[in-house]
Steps between C-alpha positions, in 0.01 A plus 500: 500500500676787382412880601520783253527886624434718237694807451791391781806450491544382802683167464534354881133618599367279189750211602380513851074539351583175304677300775219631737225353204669181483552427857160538571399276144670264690352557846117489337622154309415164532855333503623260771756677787811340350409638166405888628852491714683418166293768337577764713909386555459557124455857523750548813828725345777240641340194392792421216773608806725190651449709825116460500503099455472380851203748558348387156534100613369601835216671394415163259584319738266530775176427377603167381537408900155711603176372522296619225305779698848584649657539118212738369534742842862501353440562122259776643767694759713471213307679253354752750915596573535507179216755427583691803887540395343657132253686680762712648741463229758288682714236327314202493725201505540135598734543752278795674216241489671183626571736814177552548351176512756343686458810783126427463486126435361392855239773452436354115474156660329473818251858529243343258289740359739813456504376140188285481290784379493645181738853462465776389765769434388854443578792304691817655418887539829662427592833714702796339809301504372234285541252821182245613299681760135322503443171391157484313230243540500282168219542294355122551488600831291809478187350548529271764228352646645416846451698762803417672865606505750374696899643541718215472893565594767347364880393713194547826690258757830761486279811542362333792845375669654821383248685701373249805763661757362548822716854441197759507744764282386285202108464412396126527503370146069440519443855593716553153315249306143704583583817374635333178157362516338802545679670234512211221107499587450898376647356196212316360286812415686613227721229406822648601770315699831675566787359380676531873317540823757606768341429862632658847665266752684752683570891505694553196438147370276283265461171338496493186223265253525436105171450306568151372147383300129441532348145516147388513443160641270356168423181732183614653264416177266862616637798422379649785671315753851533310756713702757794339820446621730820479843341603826720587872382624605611830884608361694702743482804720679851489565728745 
């Protein structure tokens, strides 16, 4: 799927439109795990390098000792890093992705359901410097039915041992959580996430959370009773 933009000449915002459109071709596709892994290490820029053939063999490597379920979590982190690293015009590369799953493998493995559900990546506001400020609700989810919507956070467990000090300088990592909550949930009117949500836990300090994707469990056979996930990734703080 190639993109055209009329009247431009600029050459690395069309590569990164097409690599974008053919990520998600691949995302939206029907093929096996194995097969969307060696799609996407087909597009990585190192995949010809002799450096990047141990993360190449890993990635290939580990869905053929997964469980089936296990393997299509993996193809599906893979792609979503992948779409994330073009998103904000990053290299995208095996070796950059074999780090990632193997940092996130137990995650990938054993917290079923992170990528059960069907994902959905969205489309970006840009502010005055041309940098993602809002992610956008995609248009197939627009007009959805469900009532529901439900923050999901990604990397949770060291949030919640980074912050579950008895110290009472630092705000316990729950009372953090809520007003992510509160804020993610003033998002839904108009469809704008931001990009970054910086939370206090101290004077002079916050926590820091990435917009990752949405997901909508497809399951639950009534659309009423389906859930919105809006999912971020608990990253760092700065103080």
């Amino acid at each position: 799927m190639e993109i055209k933009l009329p009247g431009t000449e600029d050459r690395e915002q069309q590569y990164y439109d097409n690599l974008l459109a053919r990520i998600r071709e691949i995302r939206k596709s029907e093929r096996g795990p194995v097969t969307k892994i060696s799609d996407i290490i087909s597009l990585t820029s190192d995949k010809d390098r002799d450096e990047s053939n141990e993360a190449l063999a890993t990635l290939l490597a580990l869905p053929a000792n997964m469980s089936f379920e296990d393997s299509v979590r993996m193809a599906n982190y893979v792609v979503l890093t992948a779409e994330g690293c073009v998103v904000f015009e990053q290299p995208l590369t095996a070796t950059f992705l074999a780090s990632q799953v193997k940092r996130n493998l137990n995650s990938i493995k054993n917290k079923y359901g992170i990528y059960d559900f069907p994902s959905f990546n969205a489309e970006y506001e840009m502010d005055e410097d041309d940098n993602p400020e809002n992610a956008l609700l995609p248009e197939e989810l627009k007009n959805f039915k469900g009532d529901s919507m439900v923050l999901k956070i990604e990397d949770c467990d060291r949030l919640v041992d980074t912050f579950c000090s008895r110290n009472t300088y630092y705000r316990r990592a729950y009372a953090i959580l809520a007003e992510l909550d509160n804020q993610v949930l003033g998002c839904v009117e108009d469809g704008l996430f931001p990009t970054w949500i910086l939370i206090p836990y101290k004077e002079e300090g916050d926590a820091m959370f990435e917009f990752s994707h949405f997901e909508v469990d497809l399951r639950e056979p009534d659309s009423q009773y389906r859930t919105l996930y809006v999912v971020y990734r608990y990253d760092t703080t700065i103080s």
